[in-house]
BATOR-646175 format. One record per residue (C-alpha): y, z, x. Coordinates in steps of 0.5 Angstrom, whole numbers, plus 500, padded with zeros to 3 digits. Example, Ala and Ser with C-alpha at 12.3 -4.5 7.8 and 13.67 -1.06 7.14 Angstrom:
<nukols>
+-----+-----+-----+
!   Y !   Z !   X !
+-----+-----+-----+
! 491 ! 516 ! 525 !
! 498 ! 514 ! 527 !
+-----+-----+-----+
</nukols>
This chain:
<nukols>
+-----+-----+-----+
!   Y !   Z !   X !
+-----+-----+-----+
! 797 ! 257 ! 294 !
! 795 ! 252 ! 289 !
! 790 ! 249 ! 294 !
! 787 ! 256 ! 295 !
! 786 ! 257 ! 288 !
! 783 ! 250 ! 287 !
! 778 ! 252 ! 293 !
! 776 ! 259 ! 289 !
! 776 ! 255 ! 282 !
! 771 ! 250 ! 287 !
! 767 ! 256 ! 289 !
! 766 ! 259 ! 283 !
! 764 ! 253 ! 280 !
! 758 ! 252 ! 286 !
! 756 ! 260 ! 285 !
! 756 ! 258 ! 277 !
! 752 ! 252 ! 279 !
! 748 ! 255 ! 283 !
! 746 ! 261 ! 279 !
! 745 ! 257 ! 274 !
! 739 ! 253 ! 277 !
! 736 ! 260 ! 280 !
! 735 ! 262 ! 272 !
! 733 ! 255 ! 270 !
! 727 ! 256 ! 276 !
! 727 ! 264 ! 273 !
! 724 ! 260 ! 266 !
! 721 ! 255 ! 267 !
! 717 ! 258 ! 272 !
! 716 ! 264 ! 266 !
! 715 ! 258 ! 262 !
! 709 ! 256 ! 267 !
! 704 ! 263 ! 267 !
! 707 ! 264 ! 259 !
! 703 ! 268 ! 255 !
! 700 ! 271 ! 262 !
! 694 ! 277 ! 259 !
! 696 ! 274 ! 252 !
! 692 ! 267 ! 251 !
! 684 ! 269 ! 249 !
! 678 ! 265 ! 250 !
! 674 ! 265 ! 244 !
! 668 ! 262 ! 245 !
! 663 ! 260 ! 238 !
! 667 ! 266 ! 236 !
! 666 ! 270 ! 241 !
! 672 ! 272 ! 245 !
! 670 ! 271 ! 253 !
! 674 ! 277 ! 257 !
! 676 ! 276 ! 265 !
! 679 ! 280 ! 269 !
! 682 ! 274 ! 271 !
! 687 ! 273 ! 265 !
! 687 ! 264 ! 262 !
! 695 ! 262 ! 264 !
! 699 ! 256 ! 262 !
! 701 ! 251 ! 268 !
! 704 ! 245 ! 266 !
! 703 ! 244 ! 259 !
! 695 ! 245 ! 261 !
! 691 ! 252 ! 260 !
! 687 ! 254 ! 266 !
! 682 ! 260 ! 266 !
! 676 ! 262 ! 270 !
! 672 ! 257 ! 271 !
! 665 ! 263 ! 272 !
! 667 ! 267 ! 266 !
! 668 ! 261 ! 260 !
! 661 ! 257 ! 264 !
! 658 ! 264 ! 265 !
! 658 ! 266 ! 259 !
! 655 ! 259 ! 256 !
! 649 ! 260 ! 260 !
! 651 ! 254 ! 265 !
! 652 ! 255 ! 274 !
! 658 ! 255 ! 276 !
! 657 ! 255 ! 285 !
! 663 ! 256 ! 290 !
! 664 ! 252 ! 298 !
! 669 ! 255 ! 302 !
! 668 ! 249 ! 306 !
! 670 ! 243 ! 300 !
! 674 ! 248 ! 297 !
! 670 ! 246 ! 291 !
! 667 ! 249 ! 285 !
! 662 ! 246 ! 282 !
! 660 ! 247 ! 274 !
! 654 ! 245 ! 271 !
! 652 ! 246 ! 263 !
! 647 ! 242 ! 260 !
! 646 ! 235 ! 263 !
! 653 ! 236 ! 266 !
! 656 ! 236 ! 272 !
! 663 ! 238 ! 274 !
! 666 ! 238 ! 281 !
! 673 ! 240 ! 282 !
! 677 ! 240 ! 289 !
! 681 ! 246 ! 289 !
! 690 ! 242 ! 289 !
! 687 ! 235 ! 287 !
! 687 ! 231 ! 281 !
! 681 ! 228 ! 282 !
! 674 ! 231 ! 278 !
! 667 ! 228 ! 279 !
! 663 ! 229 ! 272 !
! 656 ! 226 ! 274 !
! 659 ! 222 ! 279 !
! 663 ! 218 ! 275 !
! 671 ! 219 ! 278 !
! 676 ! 221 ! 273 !
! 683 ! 224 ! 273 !
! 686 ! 230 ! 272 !
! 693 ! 233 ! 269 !
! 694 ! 239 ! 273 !
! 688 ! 240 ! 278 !
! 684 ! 247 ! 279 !
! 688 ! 253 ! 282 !
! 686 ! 259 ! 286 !
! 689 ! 265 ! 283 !
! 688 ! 272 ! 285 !
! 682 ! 270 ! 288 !
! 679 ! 267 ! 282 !
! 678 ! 259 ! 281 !
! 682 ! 257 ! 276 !
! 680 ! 250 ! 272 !
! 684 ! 246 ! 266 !
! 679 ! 248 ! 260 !
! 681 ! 243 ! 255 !
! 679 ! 238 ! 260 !
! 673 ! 239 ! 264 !
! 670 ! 243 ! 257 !
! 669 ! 237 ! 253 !
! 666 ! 234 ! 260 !
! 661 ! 237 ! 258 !
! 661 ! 235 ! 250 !
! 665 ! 241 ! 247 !
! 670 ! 241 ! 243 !
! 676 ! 245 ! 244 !
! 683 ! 247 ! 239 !
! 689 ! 250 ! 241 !
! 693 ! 256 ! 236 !
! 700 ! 255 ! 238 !
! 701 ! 261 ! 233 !
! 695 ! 267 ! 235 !
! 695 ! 263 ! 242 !
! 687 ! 261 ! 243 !
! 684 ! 257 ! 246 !
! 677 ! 256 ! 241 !
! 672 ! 254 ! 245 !
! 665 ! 250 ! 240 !
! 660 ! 248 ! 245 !
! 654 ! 243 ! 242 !
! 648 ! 245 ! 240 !
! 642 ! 241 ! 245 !
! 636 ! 241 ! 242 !
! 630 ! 243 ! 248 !
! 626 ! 237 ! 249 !
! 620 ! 241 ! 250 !
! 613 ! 238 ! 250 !
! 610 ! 239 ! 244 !
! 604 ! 245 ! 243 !
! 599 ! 241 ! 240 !
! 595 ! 245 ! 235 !
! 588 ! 244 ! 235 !
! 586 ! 247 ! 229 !
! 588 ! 250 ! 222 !
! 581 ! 254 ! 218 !
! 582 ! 261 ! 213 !
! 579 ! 266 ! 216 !
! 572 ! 269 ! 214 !
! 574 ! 276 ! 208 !
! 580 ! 269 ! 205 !
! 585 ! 273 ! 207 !
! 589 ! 270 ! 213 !
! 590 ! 263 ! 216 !
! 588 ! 262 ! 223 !
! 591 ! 257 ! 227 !
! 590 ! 255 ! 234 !
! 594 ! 251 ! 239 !
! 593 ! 249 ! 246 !
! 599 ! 252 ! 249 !
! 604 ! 257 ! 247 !
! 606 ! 257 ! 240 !
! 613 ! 260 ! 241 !
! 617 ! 258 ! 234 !
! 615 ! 259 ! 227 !
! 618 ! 261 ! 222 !
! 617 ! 262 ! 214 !
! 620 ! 262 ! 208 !
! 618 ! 263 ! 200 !
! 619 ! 257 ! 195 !
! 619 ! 258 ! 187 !
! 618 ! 254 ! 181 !
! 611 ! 254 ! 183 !
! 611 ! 260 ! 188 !
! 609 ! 257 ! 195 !
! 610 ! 260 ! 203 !
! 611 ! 255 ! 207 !
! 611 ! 256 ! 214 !
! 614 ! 251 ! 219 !
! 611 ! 251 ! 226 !
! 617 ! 248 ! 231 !
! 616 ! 243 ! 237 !
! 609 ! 242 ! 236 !
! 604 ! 237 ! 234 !
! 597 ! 236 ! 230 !
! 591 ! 233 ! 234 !
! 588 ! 233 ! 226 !
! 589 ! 230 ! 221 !
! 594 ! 233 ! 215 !
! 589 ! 237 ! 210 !
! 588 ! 242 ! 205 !
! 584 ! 248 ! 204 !
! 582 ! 249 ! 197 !
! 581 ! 257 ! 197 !
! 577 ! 256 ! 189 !
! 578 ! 264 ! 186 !
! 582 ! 267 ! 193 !
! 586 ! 273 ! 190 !
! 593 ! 271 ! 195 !
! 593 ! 263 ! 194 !
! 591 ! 257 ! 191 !
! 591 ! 252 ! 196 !
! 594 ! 250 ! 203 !
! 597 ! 244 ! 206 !
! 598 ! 242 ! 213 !
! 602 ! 236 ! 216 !
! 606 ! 233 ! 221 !
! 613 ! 235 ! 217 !
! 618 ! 230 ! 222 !
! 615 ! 228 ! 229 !
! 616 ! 236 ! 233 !
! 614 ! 240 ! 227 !
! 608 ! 242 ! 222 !
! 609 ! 245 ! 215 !
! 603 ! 250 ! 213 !
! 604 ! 251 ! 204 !
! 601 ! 255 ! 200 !
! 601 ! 255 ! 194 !
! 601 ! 263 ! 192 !
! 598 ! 268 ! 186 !
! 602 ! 272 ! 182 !
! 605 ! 277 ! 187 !
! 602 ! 275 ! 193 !
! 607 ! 274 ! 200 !
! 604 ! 273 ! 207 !
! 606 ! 275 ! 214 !
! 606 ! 271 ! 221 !
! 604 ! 275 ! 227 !
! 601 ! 271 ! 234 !
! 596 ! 273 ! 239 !
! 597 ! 276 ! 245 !
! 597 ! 269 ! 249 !
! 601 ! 266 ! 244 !
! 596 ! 261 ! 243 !
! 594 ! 263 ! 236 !
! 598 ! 264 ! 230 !
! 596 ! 268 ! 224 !
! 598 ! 268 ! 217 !
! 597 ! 274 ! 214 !
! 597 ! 275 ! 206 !
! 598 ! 280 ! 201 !
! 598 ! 282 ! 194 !
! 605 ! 286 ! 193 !
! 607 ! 290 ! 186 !
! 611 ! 287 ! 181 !
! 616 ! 292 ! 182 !
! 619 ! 297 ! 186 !
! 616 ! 303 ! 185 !
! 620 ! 309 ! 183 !
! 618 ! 313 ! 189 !
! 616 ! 313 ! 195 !
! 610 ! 317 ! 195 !
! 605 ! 311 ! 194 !
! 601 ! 310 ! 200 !
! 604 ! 302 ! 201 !
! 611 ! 306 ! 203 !
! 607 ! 313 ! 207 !
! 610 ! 315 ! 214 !
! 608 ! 321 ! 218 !
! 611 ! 327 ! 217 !
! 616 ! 327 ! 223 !
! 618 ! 320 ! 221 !
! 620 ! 322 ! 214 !
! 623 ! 328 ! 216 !
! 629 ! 322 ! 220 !
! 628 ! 319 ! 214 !
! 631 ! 324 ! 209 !
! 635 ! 326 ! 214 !
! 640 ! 320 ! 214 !
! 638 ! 319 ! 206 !
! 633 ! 313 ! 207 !
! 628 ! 310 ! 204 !
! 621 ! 307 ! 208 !
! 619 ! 300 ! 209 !
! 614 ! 297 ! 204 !
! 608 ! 296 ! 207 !
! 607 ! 288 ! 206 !
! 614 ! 287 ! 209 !
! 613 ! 291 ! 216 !
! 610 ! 284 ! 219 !
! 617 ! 281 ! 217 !
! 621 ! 282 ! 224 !
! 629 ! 285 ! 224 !
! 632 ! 283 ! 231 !
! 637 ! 288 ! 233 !
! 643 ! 285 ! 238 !
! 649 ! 290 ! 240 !
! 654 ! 284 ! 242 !
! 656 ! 284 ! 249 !
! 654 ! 288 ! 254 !
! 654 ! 288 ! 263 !
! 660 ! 283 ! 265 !
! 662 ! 283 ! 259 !
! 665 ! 289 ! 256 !
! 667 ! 285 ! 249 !
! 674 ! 287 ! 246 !
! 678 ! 293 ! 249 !
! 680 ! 299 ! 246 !
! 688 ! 302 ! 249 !
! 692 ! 308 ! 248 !
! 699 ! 308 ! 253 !
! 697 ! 301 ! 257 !
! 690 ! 304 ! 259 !
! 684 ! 302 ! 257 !
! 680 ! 308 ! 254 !
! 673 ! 304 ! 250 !
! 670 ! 298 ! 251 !
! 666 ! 294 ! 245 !
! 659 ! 294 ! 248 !
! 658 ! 301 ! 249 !
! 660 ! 302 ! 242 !
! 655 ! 297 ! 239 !
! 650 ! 299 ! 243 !
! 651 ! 307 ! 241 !
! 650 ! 304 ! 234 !
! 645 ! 299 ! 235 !
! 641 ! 305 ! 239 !
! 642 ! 310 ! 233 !
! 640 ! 305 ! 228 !
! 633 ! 303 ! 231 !
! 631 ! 310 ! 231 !
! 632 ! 310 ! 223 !
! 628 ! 303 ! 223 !
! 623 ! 305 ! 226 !
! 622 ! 312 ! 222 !
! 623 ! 307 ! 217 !
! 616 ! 304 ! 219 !
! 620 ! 297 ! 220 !
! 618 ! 292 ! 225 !
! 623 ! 291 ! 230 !
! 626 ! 288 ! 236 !
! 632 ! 290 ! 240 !
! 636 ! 285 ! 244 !
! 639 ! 290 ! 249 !
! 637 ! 298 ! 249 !
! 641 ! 298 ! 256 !
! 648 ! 296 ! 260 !
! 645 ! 289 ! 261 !
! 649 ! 282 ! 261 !
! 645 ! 277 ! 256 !
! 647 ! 269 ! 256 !
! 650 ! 269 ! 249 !
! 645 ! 263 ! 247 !
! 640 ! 267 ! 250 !
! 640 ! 272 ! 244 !
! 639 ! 266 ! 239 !
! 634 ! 263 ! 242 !
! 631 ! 270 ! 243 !
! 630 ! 272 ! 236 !
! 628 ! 264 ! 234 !
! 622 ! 263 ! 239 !
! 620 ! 270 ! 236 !
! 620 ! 267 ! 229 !
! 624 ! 273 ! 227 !
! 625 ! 274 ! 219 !
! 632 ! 277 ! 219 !
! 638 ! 277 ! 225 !
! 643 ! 283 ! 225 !
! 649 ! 283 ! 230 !
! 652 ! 289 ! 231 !
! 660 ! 289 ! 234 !
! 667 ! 292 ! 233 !
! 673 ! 287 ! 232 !
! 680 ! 286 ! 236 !
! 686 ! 282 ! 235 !
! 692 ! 280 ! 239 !
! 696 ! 285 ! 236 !
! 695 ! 292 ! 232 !
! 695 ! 289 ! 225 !
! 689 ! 288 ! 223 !
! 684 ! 293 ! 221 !
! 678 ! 295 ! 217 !
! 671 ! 293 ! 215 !
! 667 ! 286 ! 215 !
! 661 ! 282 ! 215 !
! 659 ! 275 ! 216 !
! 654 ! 270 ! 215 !
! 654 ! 262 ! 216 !
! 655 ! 260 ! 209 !
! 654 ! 259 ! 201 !
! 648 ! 254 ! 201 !
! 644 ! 258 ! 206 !
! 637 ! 258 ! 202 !
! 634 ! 265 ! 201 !
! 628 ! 265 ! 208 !
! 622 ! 269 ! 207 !
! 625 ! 273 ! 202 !
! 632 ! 274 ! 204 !
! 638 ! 272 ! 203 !
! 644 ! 272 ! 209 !
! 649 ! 273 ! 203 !
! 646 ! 277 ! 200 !
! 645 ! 282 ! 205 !
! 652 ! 281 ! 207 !
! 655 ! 283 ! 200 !
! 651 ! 289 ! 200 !
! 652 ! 291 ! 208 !
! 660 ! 290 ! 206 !
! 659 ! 295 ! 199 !
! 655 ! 300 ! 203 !
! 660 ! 300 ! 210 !
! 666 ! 301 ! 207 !
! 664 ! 306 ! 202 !
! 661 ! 311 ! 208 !
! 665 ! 308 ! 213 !
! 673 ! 309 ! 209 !
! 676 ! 303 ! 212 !
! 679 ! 297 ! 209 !
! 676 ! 292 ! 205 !
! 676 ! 285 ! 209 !
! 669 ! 283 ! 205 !
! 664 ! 279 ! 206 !
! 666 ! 271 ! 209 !
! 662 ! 266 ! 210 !
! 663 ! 264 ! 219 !
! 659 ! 257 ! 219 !
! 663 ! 256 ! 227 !
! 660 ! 262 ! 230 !
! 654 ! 261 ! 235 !
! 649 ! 267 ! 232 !
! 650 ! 265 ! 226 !
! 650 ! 257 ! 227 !
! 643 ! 257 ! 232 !
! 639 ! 262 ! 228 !
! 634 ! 259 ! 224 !
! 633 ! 265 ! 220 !
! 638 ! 268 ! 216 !
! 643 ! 272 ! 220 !
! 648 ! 276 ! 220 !
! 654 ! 279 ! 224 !
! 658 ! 286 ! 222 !
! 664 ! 289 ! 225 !
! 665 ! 295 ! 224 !
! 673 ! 296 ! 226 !
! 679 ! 293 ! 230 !
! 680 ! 297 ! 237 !
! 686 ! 294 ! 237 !
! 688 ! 298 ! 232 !
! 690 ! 305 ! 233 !
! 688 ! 308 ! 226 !
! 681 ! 304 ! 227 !
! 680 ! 306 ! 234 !
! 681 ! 314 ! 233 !
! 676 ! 312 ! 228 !
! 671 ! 309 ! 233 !
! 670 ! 314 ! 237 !
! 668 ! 319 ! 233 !
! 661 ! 320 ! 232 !
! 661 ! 320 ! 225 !
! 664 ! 313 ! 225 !
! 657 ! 311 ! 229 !
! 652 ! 314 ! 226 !
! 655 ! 312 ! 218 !
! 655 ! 304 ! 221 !
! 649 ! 305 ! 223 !
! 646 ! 308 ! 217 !
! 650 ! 303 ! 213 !
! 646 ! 298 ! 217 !
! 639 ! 302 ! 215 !
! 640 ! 302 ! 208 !
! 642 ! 295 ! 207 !
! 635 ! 292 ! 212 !
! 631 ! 296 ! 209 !
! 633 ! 294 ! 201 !
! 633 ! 287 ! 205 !
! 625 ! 287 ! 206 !
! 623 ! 292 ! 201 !
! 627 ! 286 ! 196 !
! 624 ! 281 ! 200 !
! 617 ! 282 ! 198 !
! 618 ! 283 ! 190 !
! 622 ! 276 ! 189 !
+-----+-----+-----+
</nukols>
């Protein structure tokens, strides 16, 4: 009897032992996919959506090779034969073996922790590792479960336009200057104490040598001065009348630009009768529809970029009500951005739309955009998220405090009006204006630039509200009244 009851006593132990190590697996195999659909990828501010969620293997996150890469404007290509991705980004070329530890990055062996997986389908790779191969650097937030992504800023190195020639024009009113290639970055900001314009040409040469234009009794301007600012730019001053500003456009061939100038009141008048601010009758009748006022007309030459964020492949943040995903982000910031440019364009403001479609934009396509453009103004219109229901409201981002005003316009400034203005009409809490200086809109334009989020579709309340049609139309009129004081202001100071 005894030895019966020792060998059940020895049984029960080998099952307790063995149900034992069966959790342990159980665990640490939990432990491994940890986070499973909870860890996000936040690429300079931006989070990157995959329908392959990032998870953790053995201490190491991994995430889809595609969309992190992809969505950095690098090429990531696939042989079935090698079974081997490979990912390009800048200068840089990484190439992973599926299961092997070894990694080539420009031909240089090195060694990995955890080797890429193929997962559902998807090739998986440790971001952490082959992401600062290719000189980004990348944090882990233990407590929100991040993975924060800032890629480097690489400056083309573009040969330079060489600009032939810089002359006023004829009636005085406008300075011409020609190129013998594509003038594709210019920009322009006003200076005080004296009052001067001055305009900087990027990635370009002077086959002249620096100069000045005396203007003698011109009505806009005292005097011009042109050098080679740093070794790929030239700075254009003009040292200005009382109440003058100017204006940059460029010919169709990109080859000649032009500084236009113009004498502006010393305020802002009282209405918008004055033949500075007229509009066409259909034009006016949306603007007293939506209770907006017209742009002046001496900063209608001054572009506004209009970039609904996301778009295509990329659906941004995801609204769900019971599990299932009932919004997207990029509709609704381009159903804002759409409704928004039709009140600009009443107002008589000089526009251009980084999207009006369901496309797929590179993120840093969009800054590069707006800045070869010489845009005046950048407004990225988005909607926010989180990882979990809490957090709601209203907020409006730009880089810094020290940013300086250019051409007129403050990005703080417009931020703290854009803030006022949203939360008054929108109703939603008040997360104010906050500088973002890690952000890549707001880090790689070279105008003043601004992001606005309108309301969390993580949050249930905030999520009701963005999908009713009020909540667009007030974002976008909000958005209006504050461009729009922005370039009437711009001119004035």
């Amino acid at each position: 009897m005894g030895m019966e009851v020792g060998r059940l006593v020895k049984r029960n132990r080998m099952i307790r032992s063995i149900f034992f190590m069966l959790l342990m697996v159980i665990f640490s195999t939990a432990a491994a996919f940890a986070g499973h659909g909870t860890i996000k990828i936040d690429l300079d501010g931006v989070d990157v959506h995959s329908d392959s969620p990032p998870i953790i293997a053995d201490g190491r996150t991994l995430v889809s090779a595609r969309a992190v890469f992809e969505a950095m404007g690098g090429t990531v290509t696939w042989s079935e034969i090698d079974r081997e991705v490979s990912i390009t980004f800048n200068d840089v070329e990484v190439n992973l073996k599926i299961g092997s530890r070894k990694v080539s990055i420009n031909g240089n062996e090195k060694s990995l922790d955890v080797p890429a997986k193929i997962i559902k389908n998807r090739t998986m790779i440790p971001i952490r590792f082959v992401a600062e191969a290719a000189g980004c650097k990348v944090t882990w937030d233990e407590k929100t479960r991040v993975v924060a992504i800032l890629s480097p800023i690489v400056e083309p190195e573009n040969e330079l336009t060489a600009i032939s020639s810089i002359e006023l024009s004829r009636e005085g009113t406008r300075v011409i200057v020609d190129a013998d290639g594509e003038i594709k970055d210019i920009t322009s900001f006003k200076m005080a104490n004296p009052s001067r314009l001055v305009f900087d040409i990027k990635n370009a040469k002077l086959e002249i040598n620096d100069g000045t234009i005396k203007t003698g009794d011109n009505r806009f301007f005292q005097a011009i001065r042109y050098s080679q600012y740093t070794k790929d730019s030239i700075r254009i001053v003009a040292d200005l009348t009382e109440h003058s500003s100017g204006a940059v456009s460029r010919s169709d061939s990109l080859r000649t630009a032009y500084l236009t100038f113009e004498i502006n009141e010393p305020e802002m008048p009282a209405g918008y009768n004055d033949q500075d601010f007229s509009v066409s009758e259909e034009a006016q009748a949306i603007l007293d529809q939506y209770g907006l006022s017209a742009v002046a007309a001496g900063a209608r030459q001054k572009m506004v970029v209009i970039d609904p964020g996301h778009g295509g492949a990329d659906t941004g943040a995801r609204g769900y009500e019971n599990g299932i995903a009932v919004l997207n982000e990029k509709d609704v910031n381009l159903d804002v951005a759409l409704r928004l440019q039709k009140m600009l364009n009443a107002a008589g403001a000089r526009i251009y739309m980084i999207r009006t479609a369901d496309i797929t934009i590179p993120l840093y396509d969009r800054q590069d955009t707006a800045n070869a453009m010489g845009a005046s103004l950048y407004v990225s219109i988005h909607n926010n998220s989180f990882i979990n229901s809490t957090p709601s409201g209203t907020e409006v981002l730009y880089h810094g405090k020290s940013d300086p005003p250019m051409d007129g316009i403050s990005a703080m400034e417009l931020a703290q009006n854009l803030q006022r203005t949203l939360v008054s009409n929108l109703g939603l809490m008040n997360r104010g204006a906050k500088a973002s200086p890690k952000l890549a809109v707001l880090r790689r334009t070279v105008m003043p630039a601004v992001i606005i989020e309108g309301a969390f579709l993580s949050n249930p309340n905030d999520l009701n509200t963005i999908k009713t049609e009020d909540f667009r139309e007030k974002y976008a009129i909000s958005t209006a009244i504050g461009i729009i004081e922005a370039l009437n202001k711009s001119i004035y100071k």
